[in-house]
N, C-alpha and C positions, 0 to 999 in steps of 0.2 A: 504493500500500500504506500510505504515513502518515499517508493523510487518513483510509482506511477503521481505522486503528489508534485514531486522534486523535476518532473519532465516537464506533465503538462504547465506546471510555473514559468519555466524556463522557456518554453515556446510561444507560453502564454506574454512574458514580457518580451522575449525575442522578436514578437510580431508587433506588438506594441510599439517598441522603441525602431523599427524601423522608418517611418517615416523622417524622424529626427536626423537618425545614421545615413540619409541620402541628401540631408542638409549641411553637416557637419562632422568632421573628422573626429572631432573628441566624442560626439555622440554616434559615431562608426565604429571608434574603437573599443565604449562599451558594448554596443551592439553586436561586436564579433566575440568581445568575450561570453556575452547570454547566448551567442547561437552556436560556439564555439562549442561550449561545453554542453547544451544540450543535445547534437551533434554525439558526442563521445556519451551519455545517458542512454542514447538509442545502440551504441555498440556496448553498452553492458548490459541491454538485457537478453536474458537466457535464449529466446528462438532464436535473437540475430546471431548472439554467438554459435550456437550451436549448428544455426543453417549454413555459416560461412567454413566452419568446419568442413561440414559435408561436401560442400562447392570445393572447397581450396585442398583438404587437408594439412590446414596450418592454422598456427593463431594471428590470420590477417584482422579480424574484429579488433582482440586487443592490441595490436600495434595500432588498427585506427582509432580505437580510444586513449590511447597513450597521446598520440599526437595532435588529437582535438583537443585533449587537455593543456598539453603544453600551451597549444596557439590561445587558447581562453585564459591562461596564467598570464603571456605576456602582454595580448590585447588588454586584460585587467590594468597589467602595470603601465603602459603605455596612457591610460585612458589617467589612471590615478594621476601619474608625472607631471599633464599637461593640463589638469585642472589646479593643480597646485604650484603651477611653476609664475603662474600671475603672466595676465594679457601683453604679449609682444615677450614676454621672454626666450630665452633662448633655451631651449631642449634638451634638460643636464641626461637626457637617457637614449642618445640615439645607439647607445650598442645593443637595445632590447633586441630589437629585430635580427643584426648578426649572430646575437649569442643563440638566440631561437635556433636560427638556423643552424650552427654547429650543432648545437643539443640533438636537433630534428636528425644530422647526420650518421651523429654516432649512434642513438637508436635505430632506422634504420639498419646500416650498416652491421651492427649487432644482431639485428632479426636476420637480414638477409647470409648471413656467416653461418648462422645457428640453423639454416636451413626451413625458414618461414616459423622458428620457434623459439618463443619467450621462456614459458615457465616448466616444459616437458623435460623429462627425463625421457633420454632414449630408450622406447620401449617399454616407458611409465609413464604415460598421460596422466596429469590429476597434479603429480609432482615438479617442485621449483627446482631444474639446475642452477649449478653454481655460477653458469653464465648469464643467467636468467636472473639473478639477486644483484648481480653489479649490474647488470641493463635497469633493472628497477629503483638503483640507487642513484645513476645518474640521473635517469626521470623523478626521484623524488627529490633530489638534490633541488633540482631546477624549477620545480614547482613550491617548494619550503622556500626557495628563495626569493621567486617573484609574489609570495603572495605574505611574507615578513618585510617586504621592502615595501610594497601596497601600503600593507596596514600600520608602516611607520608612517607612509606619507600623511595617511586618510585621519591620525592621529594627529598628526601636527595643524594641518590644516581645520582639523575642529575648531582648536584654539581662538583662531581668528576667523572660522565663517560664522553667516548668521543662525539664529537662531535654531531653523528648523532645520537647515542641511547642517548646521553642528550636531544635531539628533542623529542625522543622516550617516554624517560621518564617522560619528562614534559607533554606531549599529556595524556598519562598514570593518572599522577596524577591528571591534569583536569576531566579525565574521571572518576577516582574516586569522586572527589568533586562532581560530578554532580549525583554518584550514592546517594550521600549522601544526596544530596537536597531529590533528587527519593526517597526514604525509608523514609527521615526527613518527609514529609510533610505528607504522608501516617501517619507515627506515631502520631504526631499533632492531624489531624482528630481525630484519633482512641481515643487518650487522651481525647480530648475535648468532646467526644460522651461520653463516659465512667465518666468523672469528673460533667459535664453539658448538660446532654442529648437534655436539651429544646434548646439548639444551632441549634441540626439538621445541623452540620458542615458535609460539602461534600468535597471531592479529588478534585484539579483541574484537570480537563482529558489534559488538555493543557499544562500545567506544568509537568505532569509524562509525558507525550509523548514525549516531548522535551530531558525533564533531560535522559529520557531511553535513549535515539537514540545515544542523547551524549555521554552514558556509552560505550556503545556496541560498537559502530562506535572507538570512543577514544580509549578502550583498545585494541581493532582490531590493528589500525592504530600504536598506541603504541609502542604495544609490537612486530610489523612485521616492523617498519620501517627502523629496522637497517639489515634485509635480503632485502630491496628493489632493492639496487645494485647489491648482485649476483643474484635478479630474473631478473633485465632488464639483465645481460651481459649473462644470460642464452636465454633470447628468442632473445637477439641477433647475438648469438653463432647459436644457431637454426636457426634463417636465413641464417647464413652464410653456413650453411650446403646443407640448400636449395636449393641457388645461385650457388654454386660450385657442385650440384648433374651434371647438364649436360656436363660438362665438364669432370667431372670424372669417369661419366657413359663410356664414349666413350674410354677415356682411360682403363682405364680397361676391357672393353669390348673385344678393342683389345690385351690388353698382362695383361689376368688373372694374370696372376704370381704376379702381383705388387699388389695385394690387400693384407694386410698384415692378414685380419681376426680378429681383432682386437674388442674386448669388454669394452665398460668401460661408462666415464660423457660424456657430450656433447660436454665437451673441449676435453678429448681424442679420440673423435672419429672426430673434428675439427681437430684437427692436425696429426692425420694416415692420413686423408682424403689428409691432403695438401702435405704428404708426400708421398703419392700413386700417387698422382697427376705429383709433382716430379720426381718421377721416370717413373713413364709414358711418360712426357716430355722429358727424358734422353734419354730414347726406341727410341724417335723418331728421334734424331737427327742423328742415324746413317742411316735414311732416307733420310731425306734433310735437310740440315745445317742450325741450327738456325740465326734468325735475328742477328743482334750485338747489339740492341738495346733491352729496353724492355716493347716500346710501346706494350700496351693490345691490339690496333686492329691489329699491322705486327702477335704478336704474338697467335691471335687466327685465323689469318690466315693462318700462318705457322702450326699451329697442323692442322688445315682442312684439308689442303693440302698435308700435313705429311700421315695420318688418307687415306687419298682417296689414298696416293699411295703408303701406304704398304697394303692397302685392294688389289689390284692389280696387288700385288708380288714385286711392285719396292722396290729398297735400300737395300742393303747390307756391307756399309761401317760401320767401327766401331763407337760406339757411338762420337759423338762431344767432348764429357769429359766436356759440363759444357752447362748451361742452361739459357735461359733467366730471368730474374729477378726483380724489383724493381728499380729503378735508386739509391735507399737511399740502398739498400743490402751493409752489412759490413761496414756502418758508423756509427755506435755504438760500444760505449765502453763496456768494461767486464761489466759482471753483468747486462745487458740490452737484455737478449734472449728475455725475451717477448716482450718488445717494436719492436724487431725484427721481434719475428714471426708476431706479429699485421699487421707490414707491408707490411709484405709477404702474409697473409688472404688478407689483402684489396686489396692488388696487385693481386691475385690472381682471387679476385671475377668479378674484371672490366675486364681480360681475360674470365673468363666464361660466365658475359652478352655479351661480344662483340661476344665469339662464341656461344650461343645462337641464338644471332640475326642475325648473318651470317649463320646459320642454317635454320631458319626464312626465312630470305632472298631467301635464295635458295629453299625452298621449297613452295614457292610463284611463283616465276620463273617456276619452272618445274609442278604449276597446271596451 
């Protein structure tokens, strides 16, 4: 259940932060670390390993989860260096990339020697040779190191970010420590096999499960927590679009003209919406004269009412020239439109369930 939790996360942000990653190289080169290592999640589970087996007869899966990992170790540190290094500075880590690439070589190289095999004992599947425990030491060498050099940076840079990506960053560098136990303890074993064989030292499966979860989950959480705000005010934006569909529907249903046509974020298509609405509203009052007040229930009564009897042909006087509103409209100071418009959405939405439900209403009646 943690690995299938630990994947779809991974893919699940992986897809997410793509759009950013085709904007921007620092948000590229977390993006190759989340897709890096989710990548190497799909060559550790059991069918893929076991089908590549059958196809190959070798351990090509884990060599390619060894090396999606590497590239997710160093895109990580790559991604940490450059948000830390401060705007126009100059790039204290461009050896990331060559040292990857050595790293990448002698694994390889190692696999292809060993005759397409890591951890086999010739003639013993199941069992680690001794060429197989220095292949795994260099790969954990390289991964304890880029992800203890991460979590010094993500560390320092707490210190001095703001508030919420200081959360960010401390979650982050937790998240490294823990990859570092992960990797540490693997290495251990591997030394102790290798120095004192008659130990027969084994992984704790308990402790890498833990330490992983915590990696993964950590830098997820991390490194997104400082967009959590614009994703809640987006799926609340999105509500609010929702809420105001019916109301807007009707308006504009009756005087097309007022749709402006309009493309764009969910805020701009929040606020055409409130301004078609608007003007809708304006249309009607040369029907029948707005409330003076701007209770949500007189005034989704007044549009019903409005709605039913210019469907009918009534009303021909000229617009009202001004429109029902918010009780707080124009009590704010300069420099406060959005606390404005906010009010004007909220004000708006309680008009659109109330004519909903009087919609509702009426169509209860007349079954």
């Amino acid at each position: 259940m943690a690995d299938w939790i630990v994947l779809v996360s991974l893919w699940g942000i992986s897809a997410w932060r793509l759009p950013a990653a085709l904007r921007s190289h620092r948000h590229r080169m977390l993006w190759g670390a989340f897709t890096a290592l989710a990548v190497s999640r799909v060559f550790s589970a059991n069918p893929v390993v076991e089908w590549m087996i059958g196809w190959t007869g070798g351990e090509w899966a884990t060599l390619f989860r060894h090396l999606s990992g590497l590239l997710s170790a160093a895109s990580l540190l790559a991604f940490v260096e450059s948000i830390t290094r401060g705007a126009g500075g100059r790039s204290r880590a461009r050896w990331i990339w060559p040292a990857a690439a050595v790293v990448t070589s002698v694994l390889v190289a190692m696999f292809w020697a060993r005759g397409a095999r890591i951890y086999w004992v010739e003639g013993q599947p199941g069992e680690t040779a001794t060429a197989g425990r220095i292949y795994l030491l260099v790969f954990d060498a390289w991964l304890i190191y880029c992800l203890g050099a991460a979590g010094v940076l993500f560390a320092r840079f707490a210190r001095t970010a703001p508030k919420l990506l200081k959360i960010g960053m401390i979650v982050s560098a937790i998240s490294m420590a823990a990859g570092v136990i992960n990797r540490g303890h693997v290495m251990v074993v591997n030394l102790a096999d290798l120095i004192v064989p008659q130990w027969q030292a084994t992984e704790s499966g308990l402790l890498h499960g833990i330490t992983f979860v915590i990696t993964v989950v950590g830098i997820c959480v991390g490194t997104s927590i400082s967009k959590f705000p614009a994703l809640i005010t987006n799926v609340k934006q999105r509500a609010t679009l929702r809420d105001l569909r019916p109301l807007w529907a009707a308006l504009v249903e009756r005087y097309p003209a007022v749709a402006l046509g309009m493309t764009g974020s969910v805020q701009t298509r929040l606020y055409r919406r409130a301004v078609e609405i608007g003007d809708g509203m304006l249309l009607l009052t040369a029907v029948i004269p707005p409330p003076t007040d701007g209770d949500p229930d007189r005034v989704a009564a007044w549009v019903a009412d409005a709605l039913e009897t210019a469907a009918a042909g009534g009303g021909s006087s000229q617009p009202y020239g001004t429109i029902p509103g918010p009780a707080s409209r124009g009590d704010n100071n300069d420099g406060q439109a959005d606390d404005e418009m906010s009010k004007e959405l909220q004000w708006l939405r309680q008009v659109a369930a109330a004519y909903k439900k009087r919609g509702a209403a009426s169509g209860a009646r007349v079954s």
